[in-house]
N, C-alpha and C positions, 0 to 999 in steps of 0.2 A: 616566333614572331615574325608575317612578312611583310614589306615594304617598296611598293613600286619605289624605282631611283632612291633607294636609303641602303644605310649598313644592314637593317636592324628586320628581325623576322618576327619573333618572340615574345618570341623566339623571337624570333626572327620576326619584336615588340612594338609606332610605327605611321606614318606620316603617307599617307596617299599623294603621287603627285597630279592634280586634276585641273588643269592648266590651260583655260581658253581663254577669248576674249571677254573682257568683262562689259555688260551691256545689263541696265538696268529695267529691259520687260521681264515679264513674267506670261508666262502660255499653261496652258491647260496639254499637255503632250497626248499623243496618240498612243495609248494605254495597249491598243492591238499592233500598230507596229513598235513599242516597247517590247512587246512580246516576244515577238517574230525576231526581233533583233537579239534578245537575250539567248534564245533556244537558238540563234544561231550561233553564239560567243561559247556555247558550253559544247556544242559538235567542233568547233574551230579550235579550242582550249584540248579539248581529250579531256574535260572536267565529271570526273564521275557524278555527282552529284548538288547540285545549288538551289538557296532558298534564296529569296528574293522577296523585298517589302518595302513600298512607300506609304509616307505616313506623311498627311498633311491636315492641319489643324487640329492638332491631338487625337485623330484618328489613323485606320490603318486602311487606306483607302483602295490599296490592289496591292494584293501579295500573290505567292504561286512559287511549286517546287518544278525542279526539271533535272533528270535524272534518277540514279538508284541511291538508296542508303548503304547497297552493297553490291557490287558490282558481280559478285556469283550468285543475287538471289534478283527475285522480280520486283522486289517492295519500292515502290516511287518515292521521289522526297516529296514532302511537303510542307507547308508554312506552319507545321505544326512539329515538324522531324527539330529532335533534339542535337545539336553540335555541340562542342568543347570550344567552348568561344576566347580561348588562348588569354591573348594581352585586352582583348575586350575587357577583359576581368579589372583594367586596373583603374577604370572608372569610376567602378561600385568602393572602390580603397581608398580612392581620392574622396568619393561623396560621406562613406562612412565618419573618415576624420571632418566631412563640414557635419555632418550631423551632432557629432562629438561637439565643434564649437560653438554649433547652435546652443547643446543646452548647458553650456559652461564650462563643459568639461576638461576642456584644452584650448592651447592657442596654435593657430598655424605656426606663431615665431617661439612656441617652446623650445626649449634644446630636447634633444630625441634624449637624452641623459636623465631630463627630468623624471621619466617615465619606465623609460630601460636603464638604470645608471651600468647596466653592464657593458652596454654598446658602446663599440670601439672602430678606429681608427689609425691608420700608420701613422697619424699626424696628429698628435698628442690638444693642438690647435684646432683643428677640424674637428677632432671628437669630443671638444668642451663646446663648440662654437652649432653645430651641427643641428639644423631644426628641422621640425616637423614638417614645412614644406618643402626641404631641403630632398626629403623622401620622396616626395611626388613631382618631378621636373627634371631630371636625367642632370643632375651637374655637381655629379658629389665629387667627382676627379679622378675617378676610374673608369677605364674606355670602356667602349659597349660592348654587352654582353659580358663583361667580368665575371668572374665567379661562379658562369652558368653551370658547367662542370658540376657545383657543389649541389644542387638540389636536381639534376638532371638525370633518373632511375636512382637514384640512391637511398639510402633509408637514413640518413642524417636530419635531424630534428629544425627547424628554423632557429634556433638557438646558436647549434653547434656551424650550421650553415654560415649562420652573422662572425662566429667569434673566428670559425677558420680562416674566413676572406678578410678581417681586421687587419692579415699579415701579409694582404698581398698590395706591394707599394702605388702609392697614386700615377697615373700617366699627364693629370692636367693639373693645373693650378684648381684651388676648392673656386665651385660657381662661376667658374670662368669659361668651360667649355662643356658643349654636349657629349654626354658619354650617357648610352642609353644602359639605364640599369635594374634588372629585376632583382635583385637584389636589395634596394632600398625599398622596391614596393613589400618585399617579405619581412623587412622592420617597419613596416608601414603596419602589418598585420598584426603583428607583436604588439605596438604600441597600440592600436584599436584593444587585444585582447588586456590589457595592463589599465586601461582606462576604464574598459566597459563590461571588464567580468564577465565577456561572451567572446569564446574564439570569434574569430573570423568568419567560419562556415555558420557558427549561430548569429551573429548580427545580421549578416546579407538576409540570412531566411528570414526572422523575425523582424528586420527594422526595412527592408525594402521589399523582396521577393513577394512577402504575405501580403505588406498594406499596398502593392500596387497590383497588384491580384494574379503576379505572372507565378501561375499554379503549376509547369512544368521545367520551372528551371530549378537547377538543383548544383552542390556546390560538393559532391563525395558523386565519385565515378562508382562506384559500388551500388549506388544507387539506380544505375541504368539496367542493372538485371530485373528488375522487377518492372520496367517502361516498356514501350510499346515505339514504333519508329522513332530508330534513335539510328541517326547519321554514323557512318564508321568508315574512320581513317583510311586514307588510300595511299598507301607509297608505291615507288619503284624502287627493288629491295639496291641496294647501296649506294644511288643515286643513279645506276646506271640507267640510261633513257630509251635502250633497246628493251630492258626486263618491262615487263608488264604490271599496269597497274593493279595492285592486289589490297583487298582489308589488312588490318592490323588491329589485334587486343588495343585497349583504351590502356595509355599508361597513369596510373592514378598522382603520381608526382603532386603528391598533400605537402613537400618540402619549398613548392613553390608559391602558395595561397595568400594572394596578396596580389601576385604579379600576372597572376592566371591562375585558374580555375571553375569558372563557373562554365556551369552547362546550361543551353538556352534554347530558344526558338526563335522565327518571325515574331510569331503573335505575340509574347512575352516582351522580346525586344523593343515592338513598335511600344509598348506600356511607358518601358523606359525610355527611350529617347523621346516622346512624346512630353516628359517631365523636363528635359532640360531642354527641348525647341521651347520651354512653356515659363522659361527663367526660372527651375525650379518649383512650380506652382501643379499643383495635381485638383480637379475639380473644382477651381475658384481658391484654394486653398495650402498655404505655402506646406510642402514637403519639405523643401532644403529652402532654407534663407536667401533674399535676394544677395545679402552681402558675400555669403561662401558661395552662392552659385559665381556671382562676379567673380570671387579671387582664383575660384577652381579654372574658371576657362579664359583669366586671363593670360598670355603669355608672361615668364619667369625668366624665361631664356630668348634670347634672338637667334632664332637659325637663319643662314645664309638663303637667300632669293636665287636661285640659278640660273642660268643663263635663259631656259624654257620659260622659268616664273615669269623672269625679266620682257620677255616677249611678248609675252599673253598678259603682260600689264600686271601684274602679282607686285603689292607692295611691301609681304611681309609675311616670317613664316614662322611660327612660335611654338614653344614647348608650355603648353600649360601643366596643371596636375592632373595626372589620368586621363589629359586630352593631346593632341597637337591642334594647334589652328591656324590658318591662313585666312587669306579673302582673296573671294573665285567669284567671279561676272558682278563684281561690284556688293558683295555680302560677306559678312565674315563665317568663316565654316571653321565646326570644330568636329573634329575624327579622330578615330584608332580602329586599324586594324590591327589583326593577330594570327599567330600561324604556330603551330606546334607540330609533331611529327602526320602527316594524312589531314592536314586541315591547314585554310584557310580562308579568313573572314575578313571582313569590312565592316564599318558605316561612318554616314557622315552626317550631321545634322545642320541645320540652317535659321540658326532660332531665328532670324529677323524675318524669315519668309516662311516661319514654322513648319518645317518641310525637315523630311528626315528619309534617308534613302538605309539599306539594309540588305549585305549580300552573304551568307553564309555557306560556303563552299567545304566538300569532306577531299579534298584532292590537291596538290603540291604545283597548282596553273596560277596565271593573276586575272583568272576570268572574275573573280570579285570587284578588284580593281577596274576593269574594262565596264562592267557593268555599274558600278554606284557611279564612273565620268559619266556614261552616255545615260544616266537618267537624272543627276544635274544637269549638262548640258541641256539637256530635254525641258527640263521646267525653268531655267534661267537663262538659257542664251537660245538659239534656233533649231539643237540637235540634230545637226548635221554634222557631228564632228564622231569620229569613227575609230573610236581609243582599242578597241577588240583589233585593228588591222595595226595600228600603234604599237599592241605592244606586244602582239603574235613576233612582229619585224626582229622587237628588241628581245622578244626571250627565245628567239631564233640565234640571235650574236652572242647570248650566255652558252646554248648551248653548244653554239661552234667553240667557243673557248674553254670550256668544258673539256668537248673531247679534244681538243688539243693538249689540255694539260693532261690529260690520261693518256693519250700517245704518247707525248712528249716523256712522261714517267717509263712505262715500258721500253722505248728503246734507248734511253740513258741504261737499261739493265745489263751490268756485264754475264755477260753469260760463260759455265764454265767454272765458275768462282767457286769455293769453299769456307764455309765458313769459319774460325779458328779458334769456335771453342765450341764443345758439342750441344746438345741438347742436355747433356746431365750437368754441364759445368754450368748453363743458363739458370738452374734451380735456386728457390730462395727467396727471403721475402725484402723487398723495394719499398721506400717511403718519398711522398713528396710532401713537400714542409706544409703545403697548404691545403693539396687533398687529400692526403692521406695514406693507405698503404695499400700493397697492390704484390701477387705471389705469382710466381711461375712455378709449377709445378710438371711433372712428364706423366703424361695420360696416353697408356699406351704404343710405348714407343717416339711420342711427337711432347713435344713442350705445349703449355698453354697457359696463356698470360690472363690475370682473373683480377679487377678492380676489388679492390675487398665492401668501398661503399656503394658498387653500383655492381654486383655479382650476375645480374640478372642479365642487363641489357651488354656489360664490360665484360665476356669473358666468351675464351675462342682459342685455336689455334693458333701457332705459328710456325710459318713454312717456310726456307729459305729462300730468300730472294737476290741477294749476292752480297759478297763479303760478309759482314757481321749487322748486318741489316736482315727483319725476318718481317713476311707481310702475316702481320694481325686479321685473322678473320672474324672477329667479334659478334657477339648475337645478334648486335642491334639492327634490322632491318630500314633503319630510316637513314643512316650515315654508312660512308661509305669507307673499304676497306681499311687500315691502319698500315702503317711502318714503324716497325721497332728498332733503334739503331742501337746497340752495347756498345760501354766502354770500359776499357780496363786499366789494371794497373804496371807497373814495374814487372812484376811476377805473372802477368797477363792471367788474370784472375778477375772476374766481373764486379765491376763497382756500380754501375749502376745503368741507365736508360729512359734515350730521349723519346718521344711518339711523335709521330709526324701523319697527320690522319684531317685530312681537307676539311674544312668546316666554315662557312662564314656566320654556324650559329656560338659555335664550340671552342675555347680556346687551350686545344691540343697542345699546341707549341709551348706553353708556357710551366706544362709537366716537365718536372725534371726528377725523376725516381733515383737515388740512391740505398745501394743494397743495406741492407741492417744488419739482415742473418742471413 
């Protein structure tokens, strides 16, 4: 899930910050220098690939791809190339439960209990009090990104996902502070499948995907072997920014459906946002109720105006359900991007000026971001404002900090050191109370540390790095390397281990493995 100026990716789940002066014309933009401007943000980014689409008056009125689907073959994007549109996903979760209240079936202020009574929380309070919109607005009291760990490559059920993170303690008061969480969108999903007798993946298709005719989105990555250009993930393997941007396999993470998931396009998407610049109303004819379109995009939460907001005249920045919203050049806009491992997306919509902007990117840049500012600014203030050199500046200073902390780790390394317990003494199987168990075992001479619920992407070498600290080289080519630190007992015999492994989507730290056997 990513986020210009936020915690939150999700991934890295997600609030655009698009910040000019607010001025109430409206222009007709230059559609050819829109262009020119874009294909130059995606050479200035290194963005392997991006799709692009404005939509005004429930049409989709200039879209256009720029770049590859895959950066070792020739195939172009285009307004038809299929992405993994991440936390975009949590839209269709949010509108699923207004459809749900539309025909009775539920109340936004249900308790999640009514429906799940298994669903649980550390706060015996919060998990009787705990409602349905409580799911869709980031304020359930656990910081962001919580629990990502638990559906992230793993093969843990949404069930067992909900009941493990039950045990892990709140950081905010309940509905008091933002804490961005996928997590409650996966009981969001739960609760749809408990209501309506159709997973998740069967609602969206049947109740939106079909009746608003968007024919190549699709909600099972399994599903892309059988499609025709389909966009593909682009990392640099462990964050390092010297490696080269390369494809990656689609991870199908079905543990997370609710909070992400769906697979899309331009054309498909311009469908959708075209229904909610439209208050809900598809052809003359209401899709979602005026009253659940209101409550979905009204703000739940007040987030903080920042100093930029403050500037640029911003009076207000809100968490709704499955949207974030502000108001930008005197209109209220409601957005979410999204970002998972090789992907990142955008859009934004403008029901009052029925205008919907639309950036779909397969690469780890915020050329999305730069692009949906400079084609707002373009139809509501003078578009002159030049967010592509904005934020080149600023993700210039991420990566000087970056490789500062990666300097800074290497020569903290004492060189010379010995470890003091060997590779056979490391052997054994480790549990952490909330994710679960994880084995080292010696593969040829060398130890290697293996997640038991996430085997695929969790499991790698470890090599000495000094004292009893050993660096984890794990499969996962989207994160970057790991550190393993042991500790022991009395008899210095190994009791268990911390991971200490960079992440602002992951929260590493909060692993604490103790040995079992």
């Amino acid at each position: 899930m990513q986020i210009e100026n936020s915690p939150y990716r999700l991934r890295r789940s997600t609030v655009t910050v698009l910040a000019f002066c607010a001025i109430s014309v409206f222009a007709q933009p230059n559609l050819d220098s829109l262009d020119a401007y874009i294909a130059r943000s995606v050479q200035a980014f290194d963005q392997p690939g991006l799709a692009v689409g404005i939509v005004k008056d429930g049409q989709l009125i200039w879209s256009k791809g720029y770049g590859k689907l895959d950066l070792a073959k020739a195939d172009p994007v285009t307004p038809n190339s299929v992405f993994y549109c991440a936390s975009i996903s949590k839209a269709f979760t949010a509108c699923a439960i207004g459809l749900l209240v539309d025909e009775g079936k539920l109340s936004f202020d249900d308790p999640v209990r009514k429906h799940l009574p298994w669903f649980s929380t550390p706060n015996p309070f919060v998990t009787e009090h705990f409602m349905v919109r409580d799911l869709l607005c980031h304020r359930s009291g656990w910081i962001t990104f919580d629990g990502d760990l638990l559906w992230y490559g793993t093969d843990l059920s949404q069930r067992e996902i909900l009941e493990r993170h039950a045990k892990e303690p709140f950081s905010y008061e309940f509905r008091n502070e933002f804490g961005y969480s996928n997590l409650m969108f996966i009981a969001a999903a739960q609760v749809i499948e408990a209501v309506s007798g159709m997973t998740w993946d069967q609602f969206l298709t049947t109740r939106m995907f079909q009746p608003l005719g968007m024919d190549r989105s699709r909600v099972e990555t399994a599903d892309l072997a059988t499609m025709q250009d389909v966009a593909m993930p682009h990392v640099r393997k462990g964050q390092d920014p010297k490696a080269p941007q390369k494809s990656m396999a689609y991870q199908s993470l079905q543990g997370a459906d609710g909070a992400c998931g769906v697979l899309s396009t331009v054309t498909d998407l311009a469908k959708w946002d075209a229904m909610w610049m439209n208050e809900g109303q598809v052809a003359g004819k209401p899709f979602l109720s005026k009253e659940s379109w209101t409550t979905i995009t009204t703000p739940q939460l007040s987030n903080e105006v920042g100093p930029e907001g403050n500037t640029a005249g911003r009076h207000f920045n809100g968490t709704a359900m499955g949207w974030f919203t502000n108001d930008q050049y005197g209109s209220k806009i409601i957005t979410h991007s999204g970002g998972m491992p090789g992907f990142i997306l955008n859009h934004a919509v403008v029901p009052e000026k029925d205008l919907a902007v639309i950036a779909l990117g397969n690469g780890e840049t915020s050329s999305v971001f730069a692009v949906t500012s400079k084609i707002l600014n373009s139809y509501l203030s003078d578009g002159k404002a030049d967010p592509t050199a904005r934020m080149i500046k600023g993700s210039e200073g991420g990566k000087a900090e970056d490789a500062k902390r990666v300097a800074d780790r290497i020569a903290a390394r004492a060189k010379g050191t010995k470890p003091t317990a060997d590779a056979a003494a490391l052997t054994g199987t480790f549990a952490d109370k909330v994710y679960g168990e994880a084995t080292i075992a010696v593969v040829n001479g060398q130890p290697s540390l293996s997640f038991a619920p996430a085997k695929e992407l969790f499991t790698g070498t470890l090599e000495h790095w000094h004292y009893d600290t050993w660096k984890w080289d794990h499969a996962d080519p989207f994160l970057e390397p790991g550190y393993i630190t042991f500790r022991f007992d009395a008899d210095h015999k190994v009791t268990g281990f911390k991971v200490d492994l960079h992440s602002p989507d992951f929260h590493f730290y909060k692993l604490d493995f103790e040995k079992t056997k």
